[in-house]
N, C-alpha and C positions, 0 to 999 in steps of 0.2 A: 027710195033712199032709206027710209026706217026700215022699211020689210029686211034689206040687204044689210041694216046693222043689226036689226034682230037674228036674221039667221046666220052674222058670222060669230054674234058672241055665243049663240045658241051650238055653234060648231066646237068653238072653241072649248066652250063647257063640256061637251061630251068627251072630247078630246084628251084634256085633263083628267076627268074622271075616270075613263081607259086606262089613262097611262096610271095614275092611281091606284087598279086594281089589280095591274098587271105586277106593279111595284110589290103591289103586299102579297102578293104569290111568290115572288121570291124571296120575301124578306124572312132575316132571320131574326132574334133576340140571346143575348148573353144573360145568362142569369147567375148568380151565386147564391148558397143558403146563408143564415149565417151563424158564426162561431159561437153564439148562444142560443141559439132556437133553429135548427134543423128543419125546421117547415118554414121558415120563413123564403120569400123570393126575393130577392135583390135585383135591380134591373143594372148591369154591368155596362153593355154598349148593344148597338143597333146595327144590323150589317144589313143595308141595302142601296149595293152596288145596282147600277144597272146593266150589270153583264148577265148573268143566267141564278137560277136558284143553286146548282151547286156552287157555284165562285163565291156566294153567300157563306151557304153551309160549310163550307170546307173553312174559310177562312174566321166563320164562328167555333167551329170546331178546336180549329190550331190555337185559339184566342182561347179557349176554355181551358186544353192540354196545358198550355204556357202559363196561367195562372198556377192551375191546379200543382203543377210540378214544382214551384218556390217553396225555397224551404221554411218549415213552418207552418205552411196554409194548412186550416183546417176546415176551410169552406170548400162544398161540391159545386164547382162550376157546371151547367148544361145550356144547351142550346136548345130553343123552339122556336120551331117557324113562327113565321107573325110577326106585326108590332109590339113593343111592349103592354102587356096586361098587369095588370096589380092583383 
């Protein structure tokens, strides 16, 4: 009875983990600089659908264009793969 609860939470761990790394393979990050310091990173929002890494990228992308394009902005929106980094 232990053996069979150890090896399903033991399954289930691995299981999650997978699915975890698989997630941050697609995942994308929004970024901005900002309107006083040019090298700074702004972390905007987080795209990680679970559909494919382009449905990510694409829709990081549109989300970067659409900022970028208000009038006014003087922040460069871009996209990186990944979770957010600082």
């Amino acid at each position: 009875m232990i053996v069979r609860l150890i090896a399903s939470a033991a399954f289930i761990f691995l299981q999650t983990a997978l699915a975890f790394a698989q997630a941050e393979k697609i995942t994308f990050t929004l970024y901005r600089t900002s309107p006083v310091d040019a090298s700074m990173r702004l972390h905007v929002a987080t795209f990680d659908a679970m559909e494919n890494e382009n449905y990510n990228r694409e829709n990081c992308l549109l989300a970067a264009n659409l900022f970028a394009a208000q009038p006014g902005v003087r922040a460069r929106y871009f996209c990186e793969k990944g979770r957010f980094r600082p």
